[in-house]
C-alpha positions as CSV (number, residue, x, y, z in Angstrom):
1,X,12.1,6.6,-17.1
2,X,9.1,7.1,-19.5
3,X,6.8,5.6,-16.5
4,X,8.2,7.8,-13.8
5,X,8.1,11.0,-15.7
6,X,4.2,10.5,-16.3
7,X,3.5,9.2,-12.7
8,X,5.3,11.6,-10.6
9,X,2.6,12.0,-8.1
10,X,2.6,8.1,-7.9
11,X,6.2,7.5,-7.2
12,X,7.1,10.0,-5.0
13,X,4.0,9.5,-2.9
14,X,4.8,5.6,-3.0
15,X,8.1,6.5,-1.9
16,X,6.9,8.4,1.2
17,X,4.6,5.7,2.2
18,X,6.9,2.9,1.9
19,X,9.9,5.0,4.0
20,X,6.7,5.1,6.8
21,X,6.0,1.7,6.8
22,X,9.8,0.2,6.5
23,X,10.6,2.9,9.6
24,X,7.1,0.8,11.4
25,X,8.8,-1.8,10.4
26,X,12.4,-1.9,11.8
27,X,11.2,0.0,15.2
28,X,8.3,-2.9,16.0
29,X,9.8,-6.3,17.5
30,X,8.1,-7.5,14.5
31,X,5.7,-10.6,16.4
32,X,4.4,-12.8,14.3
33,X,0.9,-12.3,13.0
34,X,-0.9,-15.1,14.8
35,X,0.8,-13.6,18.2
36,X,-0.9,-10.5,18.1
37,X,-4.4,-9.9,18.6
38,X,-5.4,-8.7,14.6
39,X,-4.2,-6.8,12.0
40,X,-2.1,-3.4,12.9
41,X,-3.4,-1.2,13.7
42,X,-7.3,-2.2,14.5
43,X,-5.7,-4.7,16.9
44,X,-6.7,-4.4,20.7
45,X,-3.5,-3.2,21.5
46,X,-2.8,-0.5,19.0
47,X,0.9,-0.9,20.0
48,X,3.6,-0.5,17.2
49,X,4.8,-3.8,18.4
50,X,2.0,-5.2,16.3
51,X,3.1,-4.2,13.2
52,X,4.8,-7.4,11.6
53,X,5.6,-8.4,8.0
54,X,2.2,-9.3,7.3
55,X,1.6,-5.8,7.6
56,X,4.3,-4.6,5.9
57,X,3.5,-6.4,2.6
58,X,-0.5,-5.8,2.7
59,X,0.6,-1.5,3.3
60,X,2.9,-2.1,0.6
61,X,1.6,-4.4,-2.1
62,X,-2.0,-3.5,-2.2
63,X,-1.0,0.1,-3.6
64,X,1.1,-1.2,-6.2
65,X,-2.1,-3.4,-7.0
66,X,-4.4,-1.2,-7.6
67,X,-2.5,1.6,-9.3
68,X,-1.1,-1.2,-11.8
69,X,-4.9,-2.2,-11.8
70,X,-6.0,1.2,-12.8
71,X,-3.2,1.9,-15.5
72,X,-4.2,-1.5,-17.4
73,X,-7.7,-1.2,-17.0
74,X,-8.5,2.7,-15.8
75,X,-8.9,4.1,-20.1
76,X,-11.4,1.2,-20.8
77,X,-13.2,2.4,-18.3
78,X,-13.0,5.8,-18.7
79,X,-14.1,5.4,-22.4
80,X,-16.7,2.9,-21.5
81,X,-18.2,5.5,-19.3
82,X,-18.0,8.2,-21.9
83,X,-19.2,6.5,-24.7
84,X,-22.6,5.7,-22.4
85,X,-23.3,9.3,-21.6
């Protein structure tokens, strides 16, 4: 609870952006990736139907990787910057 109360922003944002990509999701006829001419949406089609799972995890994981990124690393790096000023 600790985690949400400090990263509101985070989680409800998060929240907004996963309800976008699930809804992508569940309306595409979810193709497999090798079917479709590239990665949604810079595909030749630009068609919803694109969007698969491979998709769905890269919109969805990579967030979560680099905001977990940032909160181990971000203070080091913030202090390392400071203490070279």
């Amino acid at each position: 609870m600790k985690f949400v109360n400090e990263n509101k922003w985070f989680v409800a944002s998060f929240l907004v952006w996963l309800f976008i990509h699930l809804t992508l999701f569940l309306i595409s006829n979810g193709e497999p990736y090798y079917r479709n001419e590239g990665f949604w949406p810079f595909n030749r089609k630009l068609d919803i139907d694109a969007y698969d799972y491979v998709e769905l995890f890269v919109y969805v994981v990579f967030p979560l990787l680099i905001f977990s990124i940032y909160k181990l690393v971000g203070k080091d790096i913030i202090s390392t910057i400071d203490e070279n000023k």
